[in-house]
C-alpha positions as CSV (number, residue, x, y, z in Angstrom):
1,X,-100.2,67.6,214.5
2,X,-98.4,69.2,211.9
3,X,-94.9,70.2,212.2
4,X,-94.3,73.5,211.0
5,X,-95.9,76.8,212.5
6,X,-95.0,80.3,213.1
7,X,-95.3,80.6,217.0
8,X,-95.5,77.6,219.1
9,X,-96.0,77.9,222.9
10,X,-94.7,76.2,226.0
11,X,-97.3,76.1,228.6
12,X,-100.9,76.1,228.9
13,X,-101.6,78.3,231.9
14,X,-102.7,82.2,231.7
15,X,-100.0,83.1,229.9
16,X,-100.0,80.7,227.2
17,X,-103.3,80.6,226.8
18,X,-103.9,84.4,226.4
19,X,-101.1,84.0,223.5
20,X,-102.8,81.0,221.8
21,X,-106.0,83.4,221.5
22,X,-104.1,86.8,220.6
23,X,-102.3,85.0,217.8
24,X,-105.8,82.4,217.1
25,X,-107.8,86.0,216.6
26,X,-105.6,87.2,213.9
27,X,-105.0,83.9,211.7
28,X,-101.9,82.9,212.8
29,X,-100.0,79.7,212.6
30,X,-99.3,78.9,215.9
31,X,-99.5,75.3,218.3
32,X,-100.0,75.2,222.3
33,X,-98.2,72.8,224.1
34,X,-99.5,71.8,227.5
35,X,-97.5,68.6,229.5
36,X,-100.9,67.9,232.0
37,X,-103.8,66.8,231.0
38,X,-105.6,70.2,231.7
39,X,-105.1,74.3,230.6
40,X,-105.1,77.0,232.9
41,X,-101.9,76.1,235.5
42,X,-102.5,78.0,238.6
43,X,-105.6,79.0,237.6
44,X,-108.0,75.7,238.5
45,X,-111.5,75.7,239.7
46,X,-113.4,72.6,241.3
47,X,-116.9,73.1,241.2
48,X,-118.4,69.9,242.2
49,X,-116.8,68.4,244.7
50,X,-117.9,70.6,247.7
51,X,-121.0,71.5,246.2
52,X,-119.2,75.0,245.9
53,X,-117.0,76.3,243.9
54,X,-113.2,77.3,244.6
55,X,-110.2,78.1,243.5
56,X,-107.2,75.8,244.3
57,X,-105.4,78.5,243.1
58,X,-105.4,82.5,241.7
59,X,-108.5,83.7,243.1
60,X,-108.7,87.5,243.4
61,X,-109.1,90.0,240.6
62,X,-106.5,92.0,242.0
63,X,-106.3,95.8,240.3
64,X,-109.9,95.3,240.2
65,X,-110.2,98.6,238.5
66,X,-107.8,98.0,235.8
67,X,-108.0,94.0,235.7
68,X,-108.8,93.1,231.8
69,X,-110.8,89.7,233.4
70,X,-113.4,92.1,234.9
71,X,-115.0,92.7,231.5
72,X,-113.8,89.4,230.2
73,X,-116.4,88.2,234.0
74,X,-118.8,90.3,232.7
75,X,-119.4,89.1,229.2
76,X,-119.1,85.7,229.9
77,X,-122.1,86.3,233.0
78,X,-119.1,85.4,236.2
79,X,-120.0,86.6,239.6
80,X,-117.6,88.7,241.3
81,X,-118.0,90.3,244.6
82,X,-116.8,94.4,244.5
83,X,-116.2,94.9,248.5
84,X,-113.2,94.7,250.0
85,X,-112.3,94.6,253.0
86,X,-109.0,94.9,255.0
87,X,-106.9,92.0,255.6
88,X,-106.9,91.2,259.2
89,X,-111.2,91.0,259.7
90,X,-112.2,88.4,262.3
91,X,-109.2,87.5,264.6
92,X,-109.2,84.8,266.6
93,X,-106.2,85.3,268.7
94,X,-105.0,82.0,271.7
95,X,-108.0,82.3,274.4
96,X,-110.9,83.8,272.0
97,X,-112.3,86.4,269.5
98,X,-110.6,89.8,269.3
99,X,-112.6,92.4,270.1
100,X,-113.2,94.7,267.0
101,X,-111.2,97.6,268.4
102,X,-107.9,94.7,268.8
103,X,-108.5,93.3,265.3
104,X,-108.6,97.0,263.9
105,X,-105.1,97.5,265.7
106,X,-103.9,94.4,264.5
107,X,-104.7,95.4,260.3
108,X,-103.0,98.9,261.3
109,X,-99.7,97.2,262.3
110,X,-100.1,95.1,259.1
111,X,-101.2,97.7,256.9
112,X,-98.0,99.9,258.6
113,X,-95.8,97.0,257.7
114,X,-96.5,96.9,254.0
115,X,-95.9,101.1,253.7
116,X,-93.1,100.7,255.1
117,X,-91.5,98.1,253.4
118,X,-93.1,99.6,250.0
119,X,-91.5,103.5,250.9
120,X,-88.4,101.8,251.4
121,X,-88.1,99.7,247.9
122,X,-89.1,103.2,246.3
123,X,-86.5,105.4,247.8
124,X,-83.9,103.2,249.7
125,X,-81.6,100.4,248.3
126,X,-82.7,96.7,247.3
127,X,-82.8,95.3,250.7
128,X,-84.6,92.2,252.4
129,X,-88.0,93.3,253.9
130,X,-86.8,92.1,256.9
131,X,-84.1,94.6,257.7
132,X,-87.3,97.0,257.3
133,X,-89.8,95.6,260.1
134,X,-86.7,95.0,262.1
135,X,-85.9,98.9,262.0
136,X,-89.8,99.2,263.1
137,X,-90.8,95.8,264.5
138,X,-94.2,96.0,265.3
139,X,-94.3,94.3,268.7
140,X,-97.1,91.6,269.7
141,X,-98.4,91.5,266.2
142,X,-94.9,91.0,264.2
143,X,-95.9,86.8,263.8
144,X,-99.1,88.3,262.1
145,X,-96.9,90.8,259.8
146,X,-95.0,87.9,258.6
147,X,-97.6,85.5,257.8
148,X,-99.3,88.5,255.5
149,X,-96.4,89.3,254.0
150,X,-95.7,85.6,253.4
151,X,-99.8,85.0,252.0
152,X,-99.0,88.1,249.5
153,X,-95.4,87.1,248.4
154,X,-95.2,83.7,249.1
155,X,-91.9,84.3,250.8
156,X,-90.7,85.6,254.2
157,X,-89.7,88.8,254.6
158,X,-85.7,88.1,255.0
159,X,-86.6,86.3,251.5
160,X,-88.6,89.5,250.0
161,X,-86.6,92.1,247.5
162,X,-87.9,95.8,249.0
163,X,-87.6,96.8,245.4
164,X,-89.5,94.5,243.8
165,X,-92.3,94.8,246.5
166,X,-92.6,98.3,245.7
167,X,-92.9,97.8,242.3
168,X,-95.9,95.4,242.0
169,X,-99.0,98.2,241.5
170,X,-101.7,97.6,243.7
171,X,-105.0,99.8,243.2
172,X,-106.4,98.4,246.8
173,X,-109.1,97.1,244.3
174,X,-109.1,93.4,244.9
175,X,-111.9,91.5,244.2
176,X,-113.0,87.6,244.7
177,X,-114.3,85.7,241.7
178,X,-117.5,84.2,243.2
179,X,-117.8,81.1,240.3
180,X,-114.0,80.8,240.0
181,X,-110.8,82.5,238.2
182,X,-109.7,79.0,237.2
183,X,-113.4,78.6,235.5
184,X,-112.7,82.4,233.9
185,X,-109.9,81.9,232.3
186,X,-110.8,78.0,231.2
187,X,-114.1,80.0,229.7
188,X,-112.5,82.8,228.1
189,X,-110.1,80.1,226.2
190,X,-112.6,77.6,225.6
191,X,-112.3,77.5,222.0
192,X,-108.1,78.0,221.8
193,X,-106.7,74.8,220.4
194,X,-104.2,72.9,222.6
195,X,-102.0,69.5,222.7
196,X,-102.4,68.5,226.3
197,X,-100.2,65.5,227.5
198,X,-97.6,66.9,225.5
199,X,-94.6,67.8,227.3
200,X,-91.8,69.6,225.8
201,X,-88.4,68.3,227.1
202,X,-85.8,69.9,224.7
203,X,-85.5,73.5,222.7
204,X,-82.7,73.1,219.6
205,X,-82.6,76.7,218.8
206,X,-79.1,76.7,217.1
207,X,-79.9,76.8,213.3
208,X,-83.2,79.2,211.5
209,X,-86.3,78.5,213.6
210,X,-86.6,76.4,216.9
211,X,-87.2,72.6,217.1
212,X,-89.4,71.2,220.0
213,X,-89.2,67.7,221.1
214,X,-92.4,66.5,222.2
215,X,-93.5,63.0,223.0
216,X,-95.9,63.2,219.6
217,X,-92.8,64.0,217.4
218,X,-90.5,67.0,216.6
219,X,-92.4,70.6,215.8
220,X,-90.7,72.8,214.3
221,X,-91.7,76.7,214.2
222,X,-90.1,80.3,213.7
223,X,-90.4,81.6,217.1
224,X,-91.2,79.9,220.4
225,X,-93.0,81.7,223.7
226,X,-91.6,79.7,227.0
227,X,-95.2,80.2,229.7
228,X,-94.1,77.8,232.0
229,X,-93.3,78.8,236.1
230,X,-89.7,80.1,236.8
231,X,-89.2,76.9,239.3
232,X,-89.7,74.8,236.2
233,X,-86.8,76.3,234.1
234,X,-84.6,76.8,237.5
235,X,-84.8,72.9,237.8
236,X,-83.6,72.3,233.9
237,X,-87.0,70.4,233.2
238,X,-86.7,71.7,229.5
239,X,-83.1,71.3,228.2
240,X,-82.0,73.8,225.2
241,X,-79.2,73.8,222.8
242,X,-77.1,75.9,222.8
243,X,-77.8,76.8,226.4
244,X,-79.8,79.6,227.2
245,X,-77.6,82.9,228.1
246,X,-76.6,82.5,231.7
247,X,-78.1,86.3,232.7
248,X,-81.4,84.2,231.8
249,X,-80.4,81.2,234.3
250,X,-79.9,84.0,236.7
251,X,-83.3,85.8,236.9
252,X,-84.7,82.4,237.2
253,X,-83.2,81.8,240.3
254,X,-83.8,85.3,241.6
255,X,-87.4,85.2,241.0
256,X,-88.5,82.1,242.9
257,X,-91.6,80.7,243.3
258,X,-92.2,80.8,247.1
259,X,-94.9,78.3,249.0
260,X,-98.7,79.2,249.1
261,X,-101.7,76.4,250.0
262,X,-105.0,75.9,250.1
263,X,-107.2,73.5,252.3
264,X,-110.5,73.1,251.5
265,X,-112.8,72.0,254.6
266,X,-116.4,71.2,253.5
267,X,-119.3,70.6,255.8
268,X,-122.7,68.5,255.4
269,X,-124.2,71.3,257.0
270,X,-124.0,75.1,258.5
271,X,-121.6,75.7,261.4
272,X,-120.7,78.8,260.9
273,X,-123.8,80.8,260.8
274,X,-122.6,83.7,258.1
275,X,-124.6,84.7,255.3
276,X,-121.6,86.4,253.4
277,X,-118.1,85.2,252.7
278,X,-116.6,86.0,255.4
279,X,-111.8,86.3,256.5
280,X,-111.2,85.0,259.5
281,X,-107.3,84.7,260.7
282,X,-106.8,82.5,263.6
283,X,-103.2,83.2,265.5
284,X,-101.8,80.1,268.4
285,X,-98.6,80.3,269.9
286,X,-96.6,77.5,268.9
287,X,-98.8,76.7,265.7
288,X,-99.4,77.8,261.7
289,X,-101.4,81.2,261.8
290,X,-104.1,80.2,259.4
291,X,-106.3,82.5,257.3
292,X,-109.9,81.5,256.3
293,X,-112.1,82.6,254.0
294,X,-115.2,81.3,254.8
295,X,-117.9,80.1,251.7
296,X,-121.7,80.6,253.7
297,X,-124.7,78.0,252.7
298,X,-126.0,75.0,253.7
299,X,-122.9,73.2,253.3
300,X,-120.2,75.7,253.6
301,X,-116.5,75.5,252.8
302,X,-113.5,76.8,255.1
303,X,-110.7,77.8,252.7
304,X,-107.6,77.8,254.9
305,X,-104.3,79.7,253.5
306,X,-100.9,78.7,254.5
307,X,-97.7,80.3,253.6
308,X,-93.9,80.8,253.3
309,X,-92.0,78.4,255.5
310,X,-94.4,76.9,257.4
311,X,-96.6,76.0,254.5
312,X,-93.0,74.0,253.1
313,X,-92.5,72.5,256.3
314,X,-95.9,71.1,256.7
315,X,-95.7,69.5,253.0
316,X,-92.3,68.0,254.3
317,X,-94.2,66.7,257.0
318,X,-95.9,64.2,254.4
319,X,-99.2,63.5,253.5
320,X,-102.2,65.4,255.4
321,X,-100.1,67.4,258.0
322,X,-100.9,70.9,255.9
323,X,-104.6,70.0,256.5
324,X,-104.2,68.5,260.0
325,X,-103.0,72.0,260.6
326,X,-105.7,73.8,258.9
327,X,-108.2,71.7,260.1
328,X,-106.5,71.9,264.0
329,X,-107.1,76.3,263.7
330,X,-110.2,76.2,262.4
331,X,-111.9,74.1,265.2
332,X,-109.4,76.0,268.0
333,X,-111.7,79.0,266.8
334,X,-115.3,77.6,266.1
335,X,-114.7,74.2,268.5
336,X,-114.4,70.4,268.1
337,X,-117.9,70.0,267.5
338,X,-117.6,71.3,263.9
339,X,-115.4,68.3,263.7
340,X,-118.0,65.7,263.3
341,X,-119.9,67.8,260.4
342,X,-117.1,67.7,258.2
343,X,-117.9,66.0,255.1
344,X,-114.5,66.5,252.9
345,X,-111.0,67.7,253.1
346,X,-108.7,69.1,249.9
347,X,-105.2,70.2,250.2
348,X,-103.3,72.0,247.1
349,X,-99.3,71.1,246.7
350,X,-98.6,73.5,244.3
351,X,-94.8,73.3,245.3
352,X,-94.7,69.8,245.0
353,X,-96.3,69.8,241.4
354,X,-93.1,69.3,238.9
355,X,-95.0,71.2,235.9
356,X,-95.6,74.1,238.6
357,X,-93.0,74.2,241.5
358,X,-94.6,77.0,243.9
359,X,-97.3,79.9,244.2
360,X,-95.8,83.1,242.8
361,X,-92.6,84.7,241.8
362,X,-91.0,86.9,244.2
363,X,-87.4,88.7,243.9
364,X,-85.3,87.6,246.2
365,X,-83.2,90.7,247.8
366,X,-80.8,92.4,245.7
367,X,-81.8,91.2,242.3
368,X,-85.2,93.2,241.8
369,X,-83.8,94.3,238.6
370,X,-83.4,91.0,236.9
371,X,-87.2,90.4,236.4
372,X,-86.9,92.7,233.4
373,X,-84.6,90.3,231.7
374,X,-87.6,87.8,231.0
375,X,-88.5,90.5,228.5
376,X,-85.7,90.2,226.5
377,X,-85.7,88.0,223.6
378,X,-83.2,85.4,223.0
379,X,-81.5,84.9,219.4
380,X,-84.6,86.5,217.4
381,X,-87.1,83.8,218.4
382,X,-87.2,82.7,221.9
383,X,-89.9,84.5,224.5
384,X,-91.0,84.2,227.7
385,X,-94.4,85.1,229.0
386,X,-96.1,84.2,232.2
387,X,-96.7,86.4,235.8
388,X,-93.0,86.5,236.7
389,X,-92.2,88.5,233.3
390,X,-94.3,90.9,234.6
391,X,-92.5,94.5,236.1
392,X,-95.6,95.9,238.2
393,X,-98.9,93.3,238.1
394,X,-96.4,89.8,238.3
395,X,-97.5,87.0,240.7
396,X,-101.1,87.3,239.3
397,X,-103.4,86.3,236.6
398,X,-104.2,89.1,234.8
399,X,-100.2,90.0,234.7
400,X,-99.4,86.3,233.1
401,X,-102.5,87.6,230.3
402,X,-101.2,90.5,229.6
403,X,-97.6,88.7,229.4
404,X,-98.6,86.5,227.4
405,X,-100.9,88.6,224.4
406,X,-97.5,91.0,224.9
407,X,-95.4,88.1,224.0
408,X,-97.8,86.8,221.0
409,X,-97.7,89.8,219.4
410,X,-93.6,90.1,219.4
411,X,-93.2,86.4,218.3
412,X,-95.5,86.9,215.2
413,X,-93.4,89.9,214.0
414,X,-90.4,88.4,214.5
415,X,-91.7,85.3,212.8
416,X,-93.0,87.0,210.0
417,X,-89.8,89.0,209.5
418,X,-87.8,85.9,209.2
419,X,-90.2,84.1,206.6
């Protein structure tokens, strides 16, 4: 690996990947630096275990109609499925199915919820979504407000910055990637070099240049682009002399990761008897409301989603509690006969993964306005790129892209102007 380069990047997810390609396509001198022993981060596909693939994590190609992957699907031949549908479909609430009219009233208190928390970040001050619903709680459903608002933020709502809520642009074009977003974006960077098992564990940015320290040696470069999660750089993981400016320390913190998992349930055969992917929420008293998605076929897959502070307290729980709970919902709807047809079980731990530390970013009330300082650059040659330095499309894949070609294209110039 040789030592000198122009750019080198931190972080082989989205972010750093779309930089490696944006500065690969004009000739650069650049090196990608991943610690694991796999690209993409939070965007990881399986495709064999289950027989089907899915996403452990990013799935949707939210902003559907402005989503830069949707071309990027098309060229490269990925399925994606156009319809969408609103977020509370099939309800299973305790005692049995909701009848369509009660799961239609159920999406309108949700779908209330969201407007009003959104009106209020656009007019009133930076407040915590909660102090919203509670000014219009929305009676029997207000469990099933917060577990949607904790599924899209990854944080409850006393948690949630009204502000930066209302800034994140959503089109109401969200669409599922049918063959994977984690196989998307591993496609569309296929031929990007990278160094994987190659942590970097210190920055010396205090004379011309940055210096990297890597297991594999020192690299050296003119500019550096930091793509690694907030939670990582919160927790010190990379150490940097001199220290980074403290205003940078302190948009870390506000823009935590929150908690978002997956369990996969897969089945030697149909249970379920849909011929479409199909949401199903199920709500207990007492118990995690869980929200399926449901992947049809001989040997379908129930994808349950858990968020927010239940998700953390069922990884605290230890090993296989998250799925025991998934796996408890799914046959208090469908019944314990569906039980014995199960043929594999996979639960995500995003926030327990040290390279990753959570889902998403999300501003935590009152300090909506620091996401903008990850767009500043530090001393002429440090840059951040990834979902969180995002102001309107962060906490999704296509807003860590567009991060990072962003962030390639300012590290070159600067790089180039120092030469």
């Amino acid at each position: 690996m040789p030592a000198d380069y122009e750019v080198a990047i931190v972080g082989a997810g989205a972010a750093g990947l779309a930089a490696a390609r944006a500065l690969m396509d004009v000739g650069a001198r650049f090196v990608l630096l991943e610690a694991s022993g796999r690209t993409g981060g939070r965007a990881f596909t399986e495709t064999t275990r289950f027989g089907q693939t899915w996403d452990l994590g990013c799935h949707w190609l939210h902003a559907a109609d402005t989503n830069p992957f949707v071309p990027i699907a098309d060229a490269l031949g990925f399925r994606y499925r156009t319809t969408s549908t609103r977020l509370v479909r099939n309800l299973w609430l305790e005692g049995g199915w909701a009848a369509p009219e009660v799961a239609n009233a159920a999406a309108d208190a949700v779908d209330a919820a969201f407007d009003a928390v959104r009106a209020a970040g656009e007019t009133g001050p930076d407040e915590p979504a909660q102090a919203v619903l509670d000014r219009a709680p929305a009676g029997q459903w207000a469990d099933l407000v917060r577990h949607w608002f904790c599924l899209m933020t990854a944080s409850p709502p006393p948690g949630i910055s009204t502000r930066d809520f209302a800034a994140y642009r959503d089109t109401e074009f969200n669409w599922p990637v049918i063959d994977g977003y984690g196989a998307l974006v591993r496609a569309h960077h296929a031929h990007v070099p990278v160094e994987l098992d190659c942590p970097v564990t210190h920055i010396d940015w205090s004379g011309g240049g940055v210096r990297l320290a890597t297991p594999r040696g020192e690299v050296r470069a003119r500019t550096v682009i930091i793509a690694v999660p907030t939670a990582v750089l919160a927790q010190g993981r990379i150490t940097f002399a001199p220290h980074l400016p403290v205003s940078l320390a302190e948009a870390f913190d506000a823009l935590r990761l929150g908690v978002a998992e997956k369990v996969a349930i897969g089945f030697d055969r149909d249970v379920f008897g849909y011929d479409e992917r199909t949401g199903v929420t199920v709500c207990r008293s007492g118990a995690a409301t869980v929200n399926f998605q449901i992947l049809p076929g001989e040997r379908p897959v129930a994808i349950g989603h858990v968020a927010g502070p239940v998700a953390g307290a069922l990884l605290e729980d230890g090993a296989g509690a998250l799925a025991d709970a998934v796996r408890s919902a799914l046959t208090a709807a469908f019944g314990n006969d569906i039980a014995e047809r199960v043929a594999d079980v996979r639960a995500t731990n995003w926030a327990g993964d040290p390279l990753i530390g959570g889902a998403y970013s999300c501003a935590v009330p009152g300090l909506a306005h620091l996401r903008a300082r990850l767009l500043d650059t530090v001393g002429d040659r440090l840059l951040f790129a990834g979902e969180a330095a995002r102001l309107h499309d962060f906490s999704t894949c296509h807003g860590a892209h567009l991060s990072g070609i962003d962030a390639a294209g300012r590290a070159l110039r600067l790089a180039r102007a120092a030469a």
